[in-house]
N, C-alpha and C positions, 0 to 999 in steps of 0.2 A: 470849241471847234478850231482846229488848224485854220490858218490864215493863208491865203495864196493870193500874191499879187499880180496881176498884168504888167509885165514889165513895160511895154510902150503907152499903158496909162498913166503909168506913174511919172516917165520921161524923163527919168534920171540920168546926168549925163555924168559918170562917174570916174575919173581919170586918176585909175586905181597907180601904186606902187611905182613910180619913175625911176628907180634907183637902186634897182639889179642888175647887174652886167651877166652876162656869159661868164659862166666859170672858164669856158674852154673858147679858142678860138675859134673852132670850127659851127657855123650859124644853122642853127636849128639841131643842133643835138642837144642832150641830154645828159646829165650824169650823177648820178648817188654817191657823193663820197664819206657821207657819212651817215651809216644808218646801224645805229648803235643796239645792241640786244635791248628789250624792254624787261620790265616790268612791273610796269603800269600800261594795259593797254586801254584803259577806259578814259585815259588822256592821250588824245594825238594831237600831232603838228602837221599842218598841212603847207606846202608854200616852197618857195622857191631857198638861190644860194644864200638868201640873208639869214637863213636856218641851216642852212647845209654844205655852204662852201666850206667853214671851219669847223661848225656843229659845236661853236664855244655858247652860243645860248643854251644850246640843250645841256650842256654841261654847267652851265648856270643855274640853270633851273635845278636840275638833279641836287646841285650841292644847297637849293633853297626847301626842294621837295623832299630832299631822302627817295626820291623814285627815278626811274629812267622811261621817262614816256617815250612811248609809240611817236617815232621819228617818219612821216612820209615824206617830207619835201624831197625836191630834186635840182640841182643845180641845172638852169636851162629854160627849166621847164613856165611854159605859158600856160595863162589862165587856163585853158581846155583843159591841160593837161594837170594841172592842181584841182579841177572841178571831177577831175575823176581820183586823183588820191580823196579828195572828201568822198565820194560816193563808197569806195573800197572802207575808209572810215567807217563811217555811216552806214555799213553791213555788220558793226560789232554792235546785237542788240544790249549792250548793255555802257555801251560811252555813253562819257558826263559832259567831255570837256573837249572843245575844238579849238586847238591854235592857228593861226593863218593867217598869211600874206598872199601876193601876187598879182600879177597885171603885167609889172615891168618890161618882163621878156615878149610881149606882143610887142611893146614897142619897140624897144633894143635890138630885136631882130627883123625888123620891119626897117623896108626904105623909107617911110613916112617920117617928115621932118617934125618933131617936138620940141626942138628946141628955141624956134621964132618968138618972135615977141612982139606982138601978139600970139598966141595961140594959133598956127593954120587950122583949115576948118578941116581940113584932111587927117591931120591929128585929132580933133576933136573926133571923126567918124569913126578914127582905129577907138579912140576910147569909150564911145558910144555901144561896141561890139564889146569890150571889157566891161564895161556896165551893165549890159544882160547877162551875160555871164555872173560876174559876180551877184547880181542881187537872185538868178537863178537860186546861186549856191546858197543865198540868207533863206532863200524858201525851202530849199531840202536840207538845211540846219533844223528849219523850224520844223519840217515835217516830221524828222530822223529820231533816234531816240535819247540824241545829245540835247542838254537842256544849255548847257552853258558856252560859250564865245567869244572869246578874242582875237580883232583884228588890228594887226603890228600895222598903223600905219607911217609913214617915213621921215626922214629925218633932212636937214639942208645939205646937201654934198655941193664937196668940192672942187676946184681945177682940175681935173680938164671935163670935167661934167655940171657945172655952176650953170650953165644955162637953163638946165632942168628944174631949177626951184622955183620961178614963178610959175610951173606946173606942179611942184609939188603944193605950194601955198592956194593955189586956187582948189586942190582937191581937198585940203583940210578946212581952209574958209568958205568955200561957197557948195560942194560936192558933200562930202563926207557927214554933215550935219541932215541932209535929207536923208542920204541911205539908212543913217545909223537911228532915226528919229521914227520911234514906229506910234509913235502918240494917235498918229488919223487912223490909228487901227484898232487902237483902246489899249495901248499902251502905257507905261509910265514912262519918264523922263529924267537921267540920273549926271552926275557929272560927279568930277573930283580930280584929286592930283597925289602922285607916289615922290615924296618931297626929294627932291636930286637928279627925276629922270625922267620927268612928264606930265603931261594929264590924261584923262581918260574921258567920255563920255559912252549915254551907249542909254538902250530902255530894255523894259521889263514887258512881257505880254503873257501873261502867265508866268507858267513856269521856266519859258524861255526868254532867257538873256543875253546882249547882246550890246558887244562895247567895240568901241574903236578907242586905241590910242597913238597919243601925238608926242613923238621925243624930241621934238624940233627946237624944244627949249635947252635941253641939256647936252646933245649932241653937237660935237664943236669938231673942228678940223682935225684935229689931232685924234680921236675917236674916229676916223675912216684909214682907211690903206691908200697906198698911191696912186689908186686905181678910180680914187674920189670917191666911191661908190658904199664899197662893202665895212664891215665895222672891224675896226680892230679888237683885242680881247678886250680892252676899256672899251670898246661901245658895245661892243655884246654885253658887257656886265651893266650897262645901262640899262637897255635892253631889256634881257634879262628879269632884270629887278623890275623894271616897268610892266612885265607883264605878270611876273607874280604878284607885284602889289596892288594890281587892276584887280587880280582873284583875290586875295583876300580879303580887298575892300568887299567886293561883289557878294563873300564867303560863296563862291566857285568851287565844286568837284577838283581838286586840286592835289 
């Protein structure tokens, strides 16, 4: 039996992806700049500019996979709006495999301050609204007819956005480890590392699988744009490799 959770039972306060900008200046638009012909579409990507401002991951992966997956990210674009490229996904009955990020752009284009230190509690409520959303999205993974999951989680950026990483560390150390842990569901419990560009964890509940990874070890300054944010072609090629080598470990639909 598919699993469904009450999201305010579970009371996960999940302070998803800090570390997306606006591809564009102009706040609360949208933009596709790169959405390459597939063919593979029973592998999609779901998620914001960190897959689409360049689209040098997708071409990462191609040159790791021999395939060109189904590209949906959108530069821009906020959790809502990545929760419905998943669902558009998630109408091919025959996907294996979900890539995915997101979150950032609630914040980034919101007046809400994230960058205090402490944490405002205001911030905390914008990412409380990302946290149902997102674990929405881990329930219609689970439902959908994709068995397999990776979630890009982020990496430390730079000047003039360095304020953001004790938000990024508190979603990998204290957040990230409940959402991704489905063990109170009758889960398994899996962990490991892609030697050069990360770790990974994540469980098994059946047939569905379900990882988050962390680049935060290998991702350095020089691996972001000026912009602090976004990755260069060396941090896409981290990247990159960190989330194929999350699937092979897993042997993921890939």
């Amino acid at each position: 039996m598919k699993f469904s959770v009450n999201v305010q039972a579970k009371q996960v306060k999940l302070v998803t992806s800090l570390l997306v900008t606006m591809a564009t200046t102009s706040v609360g638009c949208s933009w596709d700049f790169n959405n390459p012909r597939p063919n593979e579409r029973d592998v999609q990507i779901v998620g914001d500019s960190v897959f689409d401002l360049s689209g040098d991951i997708h071409s990462v992966l191609h040159g790791l996979s021999g395939k060109k997956y189904k590209d949906r990210s959108v530069s821009g674009a906020k959790i809502a709006a990545i929760d419905r490229q998943l669902a558009r996904a998630e109408n091919r009955s025959s996907l294996e495999t979900v890539i995915a990020d997101g979150g950032a752009n609630d914040i980034l284009q919101s007046s809400t301050d994230c960058d205090s230190d402490p944490l405002t509690s205001a911030c905390l409520n914008l990412v409380d609204y990302v946290a149902d959303v997102q674990w929405n999205m881990i329930n219609d993974m689970y439902v959908g007819p994709s068995d397999d999951h990776v979630w890009l989680g982020y990496y430390h950026v730079k000047a003039p956005e360095a304020e953001k990483n004790e938000a990024i560390d508190y979603v990998h150390d204290a957040l990230y480890p409940d959402m991704f842990d489905l063990t109170p569901y009758g889960g398994s419990y899996y962990s490991g590392s892609v030697a050069g560009y990360g770790t990974f964890y994540g469980s098994t509940l059946g047939a569905f699988n379900l990882a988050v990874m962390d680049p935060r070890g290998s991702i350095v300054p020089s691996d972001l744009k000026s912009d602090g944010i976004h990755p260069t072609y060396s941090g896409s090629v981290k990247l990159g490799n960190l989330i194929w080598g999350t699937m092979v470990d897993q042997n993921m639909y890939r």
